[in-house]
C-alpha positions in Angstrom: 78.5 58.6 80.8 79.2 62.3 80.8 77.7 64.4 83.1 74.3 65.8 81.6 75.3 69.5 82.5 79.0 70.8 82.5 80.5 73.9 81.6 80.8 73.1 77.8 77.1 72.8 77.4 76.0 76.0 79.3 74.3 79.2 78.0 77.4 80.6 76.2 75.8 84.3 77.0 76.1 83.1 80.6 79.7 82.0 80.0 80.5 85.1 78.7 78.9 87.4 81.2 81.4 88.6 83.8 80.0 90.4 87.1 83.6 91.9 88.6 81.4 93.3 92.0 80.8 89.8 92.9 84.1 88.5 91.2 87.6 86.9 92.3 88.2 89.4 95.0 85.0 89.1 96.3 85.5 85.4 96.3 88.5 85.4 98.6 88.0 87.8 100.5 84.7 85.5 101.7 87.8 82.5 102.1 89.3 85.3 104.4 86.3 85.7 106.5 86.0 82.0 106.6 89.6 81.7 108.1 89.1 84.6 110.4 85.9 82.4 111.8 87.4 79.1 112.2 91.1 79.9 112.9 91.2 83.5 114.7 94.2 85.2 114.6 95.8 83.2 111.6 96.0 86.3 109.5 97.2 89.8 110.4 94.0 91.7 110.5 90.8 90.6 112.5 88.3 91.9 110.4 86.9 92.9 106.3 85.5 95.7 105.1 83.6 94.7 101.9 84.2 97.8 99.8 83.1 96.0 96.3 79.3 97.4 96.3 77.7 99.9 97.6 76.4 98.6 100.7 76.6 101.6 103.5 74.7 99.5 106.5 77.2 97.3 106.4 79.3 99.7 107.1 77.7 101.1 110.1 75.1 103.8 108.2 71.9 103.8 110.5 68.9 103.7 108.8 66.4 106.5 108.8 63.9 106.3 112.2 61.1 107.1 110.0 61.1 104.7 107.7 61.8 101.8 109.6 58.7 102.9 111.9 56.3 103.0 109.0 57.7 99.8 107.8 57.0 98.2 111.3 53.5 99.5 111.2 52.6 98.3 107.7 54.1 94.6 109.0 51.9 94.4 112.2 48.7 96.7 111.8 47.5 95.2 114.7 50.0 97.7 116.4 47.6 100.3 115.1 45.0 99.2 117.5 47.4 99.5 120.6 47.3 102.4 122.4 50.8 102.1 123.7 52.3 102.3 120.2 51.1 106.4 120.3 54.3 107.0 122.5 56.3 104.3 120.8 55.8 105.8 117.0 55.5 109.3 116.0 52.3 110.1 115.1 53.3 110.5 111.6 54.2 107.4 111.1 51.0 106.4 112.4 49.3 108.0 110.0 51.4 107.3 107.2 51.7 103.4 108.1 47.2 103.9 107.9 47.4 105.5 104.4 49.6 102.7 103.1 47.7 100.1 104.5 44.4 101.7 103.2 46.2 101.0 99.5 46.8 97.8 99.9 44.5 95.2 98.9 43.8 93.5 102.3 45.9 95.2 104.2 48.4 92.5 103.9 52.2 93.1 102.9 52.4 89.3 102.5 50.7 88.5 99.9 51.5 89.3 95.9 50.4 93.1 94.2 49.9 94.6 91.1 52.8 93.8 89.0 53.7 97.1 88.7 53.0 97.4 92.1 50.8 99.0 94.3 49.0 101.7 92.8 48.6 104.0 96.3 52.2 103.6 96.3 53.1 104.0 92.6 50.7 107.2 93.2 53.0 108.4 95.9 56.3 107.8 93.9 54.3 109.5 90.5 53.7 112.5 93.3 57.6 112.7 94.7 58.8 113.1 91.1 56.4 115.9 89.9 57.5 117.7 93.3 61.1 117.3 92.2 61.1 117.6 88.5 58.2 120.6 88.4 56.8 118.7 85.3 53.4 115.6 86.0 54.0 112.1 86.6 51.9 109.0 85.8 51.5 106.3 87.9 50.6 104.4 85.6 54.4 104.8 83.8 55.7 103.6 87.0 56.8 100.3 87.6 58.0 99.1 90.8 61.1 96.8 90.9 63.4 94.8 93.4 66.1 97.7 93.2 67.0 99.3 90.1 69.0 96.1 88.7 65.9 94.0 87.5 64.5 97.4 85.6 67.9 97.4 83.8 67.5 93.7 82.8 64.0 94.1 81.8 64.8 97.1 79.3 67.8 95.3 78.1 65.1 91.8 77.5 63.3 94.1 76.1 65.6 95.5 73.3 68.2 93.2 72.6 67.7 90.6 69.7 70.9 89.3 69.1 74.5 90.4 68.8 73.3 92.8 66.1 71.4 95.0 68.3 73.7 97.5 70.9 73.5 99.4 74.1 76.0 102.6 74.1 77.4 102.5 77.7 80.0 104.9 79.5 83.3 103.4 80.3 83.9 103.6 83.4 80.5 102.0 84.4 79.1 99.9 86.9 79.5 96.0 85.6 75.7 95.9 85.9 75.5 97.3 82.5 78.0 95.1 80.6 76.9 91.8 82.3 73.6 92.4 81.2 74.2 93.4 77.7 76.0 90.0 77.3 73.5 88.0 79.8 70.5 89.3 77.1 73.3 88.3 73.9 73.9 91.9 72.6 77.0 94.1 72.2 77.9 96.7 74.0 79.2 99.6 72.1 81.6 101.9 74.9 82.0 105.8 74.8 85.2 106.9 77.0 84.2 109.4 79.6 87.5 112.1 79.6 88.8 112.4 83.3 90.8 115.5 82.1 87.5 117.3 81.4 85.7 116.4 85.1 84.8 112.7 83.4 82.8 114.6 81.2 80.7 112.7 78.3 81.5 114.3 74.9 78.9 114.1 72.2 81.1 114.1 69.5 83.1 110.7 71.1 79.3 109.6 71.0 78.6 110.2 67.5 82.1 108.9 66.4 81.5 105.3 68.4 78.0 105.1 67.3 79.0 105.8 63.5 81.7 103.2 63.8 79.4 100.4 65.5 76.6 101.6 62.7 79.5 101.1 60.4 79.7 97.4 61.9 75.9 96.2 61.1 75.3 96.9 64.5 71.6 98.2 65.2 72.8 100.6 68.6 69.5 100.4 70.5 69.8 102.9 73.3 72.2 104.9 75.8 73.0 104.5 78.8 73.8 107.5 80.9 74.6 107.2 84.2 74.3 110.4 86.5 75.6 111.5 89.2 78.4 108.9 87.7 79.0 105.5 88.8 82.2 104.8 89.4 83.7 108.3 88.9 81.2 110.4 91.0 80.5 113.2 88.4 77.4 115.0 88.1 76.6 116.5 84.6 76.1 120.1 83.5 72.5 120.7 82.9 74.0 122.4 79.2 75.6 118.4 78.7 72.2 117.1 79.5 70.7 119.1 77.0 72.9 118.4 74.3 72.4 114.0 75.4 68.6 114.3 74.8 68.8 116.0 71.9 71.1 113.4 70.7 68.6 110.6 71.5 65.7 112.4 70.3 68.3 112.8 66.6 69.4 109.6 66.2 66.7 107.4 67.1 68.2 106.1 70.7 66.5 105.4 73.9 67.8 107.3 76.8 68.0 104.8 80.1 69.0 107.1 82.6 70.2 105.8 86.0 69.7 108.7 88.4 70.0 106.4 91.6 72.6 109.0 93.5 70.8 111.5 92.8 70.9 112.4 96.8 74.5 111.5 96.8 75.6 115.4 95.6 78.1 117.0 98.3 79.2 120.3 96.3 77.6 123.3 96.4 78.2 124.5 92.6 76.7 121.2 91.5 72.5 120.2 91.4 70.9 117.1 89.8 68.5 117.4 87.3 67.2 114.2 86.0 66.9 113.5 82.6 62.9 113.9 82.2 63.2 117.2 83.5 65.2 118.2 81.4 63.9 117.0 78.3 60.5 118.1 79.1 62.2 121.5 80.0 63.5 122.0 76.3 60.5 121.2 75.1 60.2 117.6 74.3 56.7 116.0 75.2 56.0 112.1 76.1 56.0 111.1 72.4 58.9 113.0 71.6 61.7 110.8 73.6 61.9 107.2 74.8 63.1 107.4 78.2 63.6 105.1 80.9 64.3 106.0 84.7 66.1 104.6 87.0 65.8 105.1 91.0 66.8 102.5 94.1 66.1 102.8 97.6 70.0 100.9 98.3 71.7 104.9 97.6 70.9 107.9 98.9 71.2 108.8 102.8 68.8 106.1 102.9 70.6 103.5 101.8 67.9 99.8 102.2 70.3 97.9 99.8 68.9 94.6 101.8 65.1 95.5 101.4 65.5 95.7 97.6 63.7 98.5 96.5 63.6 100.3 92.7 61.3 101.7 90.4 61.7 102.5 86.9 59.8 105.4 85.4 58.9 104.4 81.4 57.8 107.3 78.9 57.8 107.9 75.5 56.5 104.1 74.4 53.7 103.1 72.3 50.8 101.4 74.0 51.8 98.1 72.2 55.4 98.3 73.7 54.1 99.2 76.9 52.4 95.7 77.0 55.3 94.0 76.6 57.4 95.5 79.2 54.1 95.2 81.3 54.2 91.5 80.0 57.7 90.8 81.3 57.2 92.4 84.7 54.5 89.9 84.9 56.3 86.9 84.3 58.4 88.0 88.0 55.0 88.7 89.4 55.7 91.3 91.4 58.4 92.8 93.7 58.5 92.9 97.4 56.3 94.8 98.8 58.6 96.0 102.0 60.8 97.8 98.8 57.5 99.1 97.0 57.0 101.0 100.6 60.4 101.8 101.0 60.1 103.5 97.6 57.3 105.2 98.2 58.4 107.2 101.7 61.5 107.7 99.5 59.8 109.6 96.8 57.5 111.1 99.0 58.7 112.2 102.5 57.5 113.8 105.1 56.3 117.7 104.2 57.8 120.3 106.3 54.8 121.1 108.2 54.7 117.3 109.5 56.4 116.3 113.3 57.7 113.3 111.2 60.3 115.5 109.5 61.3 115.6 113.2 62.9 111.7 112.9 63.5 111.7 109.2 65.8 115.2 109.3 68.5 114.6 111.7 68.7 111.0 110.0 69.3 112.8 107.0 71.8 115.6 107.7 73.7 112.9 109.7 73.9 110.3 106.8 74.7 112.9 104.1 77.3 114.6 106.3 79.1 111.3 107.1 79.2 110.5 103.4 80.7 113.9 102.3 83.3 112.9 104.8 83.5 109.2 103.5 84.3 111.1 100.3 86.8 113.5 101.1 89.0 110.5 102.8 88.4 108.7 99.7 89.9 111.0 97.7 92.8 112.4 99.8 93.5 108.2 100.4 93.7 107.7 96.3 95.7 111.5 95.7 98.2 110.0 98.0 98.3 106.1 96.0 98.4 107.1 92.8 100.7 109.3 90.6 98.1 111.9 89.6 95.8 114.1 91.5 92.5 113.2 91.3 89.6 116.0 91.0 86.9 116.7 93.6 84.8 114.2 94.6 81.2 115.4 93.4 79.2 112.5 94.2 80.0 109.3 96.1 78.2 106.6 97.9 79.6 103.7 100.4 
């Protein structure tokens, strides 16, 4: 009898999904590791660097003192009641650690939330981004996830039908994008981003590729703009950002913007501007634009990859498509509620006039110093490998 489940009889949008991050190399460079263990000094190194993802505490990036002690306080409250834990934790953190706990129903980080998460902490996040943008934020538009992955897949559940329906996607990209256009059985239509012009993304390349998939019966659904860039470490002109909303707003697209190195900026001439800021800034008001959001707590000079952390901000939907993205989040019941913290004190940290900037500063200058460095070697390391000169790194993450 043949075996009930085989290759041949699997979900061919599964077959055809390819996830290169956690592909071949990945693979056997594990096998490596494995022989390293078992058989030391077969090979001619002693040690791998896993270089594949962005994952800078495996690398040796310290996480920020703050955070960790506010995390360590929501975990055991009962630490709260200790008077020893006044010279153990900065008082900040004390009373930070109180104000999250006060939000949670319970006071318990173990047990399931909201689906969109806590709404003290979505509050806090809704805060960070009016404080950065200049324009409000809803809470309610906020939906915490386990990173900024799952709030990709959830958008791209949420549009795609079938092969007929298509996501416009930058090429380079991260493989998040194209695995989960063809996990969720749609096409992804690819606009080239030009090296020669600073890997800049050129409307007209846009309108040409989404004419031609239009051409194809293809429905094109939404684009995905990813700034500062991921792989090629760009960060766009705020005149180029302009120009990309109005280009959504013209032709019917949603905008899913992942902003997740947004802290990752280590030139002086450059600034992030994320993409609601800018559309509100030219005038365009919540009805005006579908937009979707994208931050993670794994970038940055924090870098929590392992807590799994996210949140994606939603504006610009009816109240009947609301409910069905709310429906979906559902279905997961909620994310972790170590990340939902993490992405609150992200959003939100301490103001100047608190001691806690005290631990979360140094943390900070470190971090983004070390990766401005990590940067600069990277690029004088690939100017020297391949043929042509590669431009300034703008933006870069281990």
């Amino acid at each position: 009898m043949a075996p009930s489940v085989a290759v041949e009889n699997l979900n061919p949008k599964v077959l055809k999904c390819e996830y290169a991050v956690r592909g071949e190399i990945v693979i056997h460079a594990q096998r490596l590791q494995q022989q390293l263990q078992t058989q030391p000094g077969s090979l001619p190194f002693d040690e791998i660097l896993y270089c594949n993802i962005g994952n800078p505490q495996s690398l040796g990036q310290k996480p920020v003192t703050f955070f960790r002690e506010v995390l360590a306080l929501c975990d055991h409250p009962s630490l709260l009641e200790k008077e020893e834990t006044k010279s153990l934790f900065s008082a900040d953190a004390i009373s930070r650690a109180k104000e999250i706990l006060a939000a949670i129903p319970g006071r318990a980080t173990g047990a399931y939330s909201h689906s969109q998460g806590i709404k003290g902490l979505r509050d806090a996040i809704a805060a960070g981004i009016a404080s950065r943008d200049g324009f409000p934020a809803n809470a309610d538009d906020i939906f915490v996830t386990d990173g900024a992955s799952p709030g990709v897949h959830m958008m791209m559940q949420l549009l795609l039908r079938d092969e007929k329906d298509g996501i416009l996607c930058p090429i380079p990209q991260y493989p998040l994008y194209s695995a989960s256009i063809a996990l969720h059985g749609g096409t992804l239509v690819p606009y080239y981003l030009d090296e020669k012009t600073g890997w800049g993304l050129e409307i007209s390349d846009l309108k040409k590729q989404l004419e031609d998939a239009r051409s194809k019966g293809i429905d094109v659904r939404a684009l995905v703009v990813i700034n500062p860039g991921n792989p090629t470490g760009q960060v766009l002109a705020e005149d180029n950002q302009c120009d990309i909303v109005r280009f959504c707003k013209n032709e019917g697209l949603v905008l899913l913007a992942d902003e997740v190195y947004q802290e990752n900026i280590y030139v002086d001439d450059k600034k992030f501007n994320s993409f609601k800021k800018i559309a509100r800034s030219i005038g365009y008001g919540e009805d005006d634009l579908p937009l979707v959001s994208f931050q993670s707590v794994s970038k940055g000079y924090y870098g929590e990859c392992g807590k799994r952390g996210g949140y994606m901000e939603i504006t610009g939907f009816s109240a009947p498509v609301r409910e069905q993205v709310y429906k979906i989040a559902s279905v997961n019941l909620c994310s972790n509620i170590t990340g939902q913290i993490l992405a609150s004190l992200v959003m939100n940290p301490p103001k100047v006039n608190y001691m806690a900037l005290f631990k979360l500063c140094p943390d900070r200058k470190c971090q983004t110093v070390q990766l401005k460095i990590s940067a600069l070697f990277c690029r004088s390391g690939t100017n020297h490998m391949l043929p042509t000169r590669q431009r300034k790194m703008e933006s870069f993450n281990l």
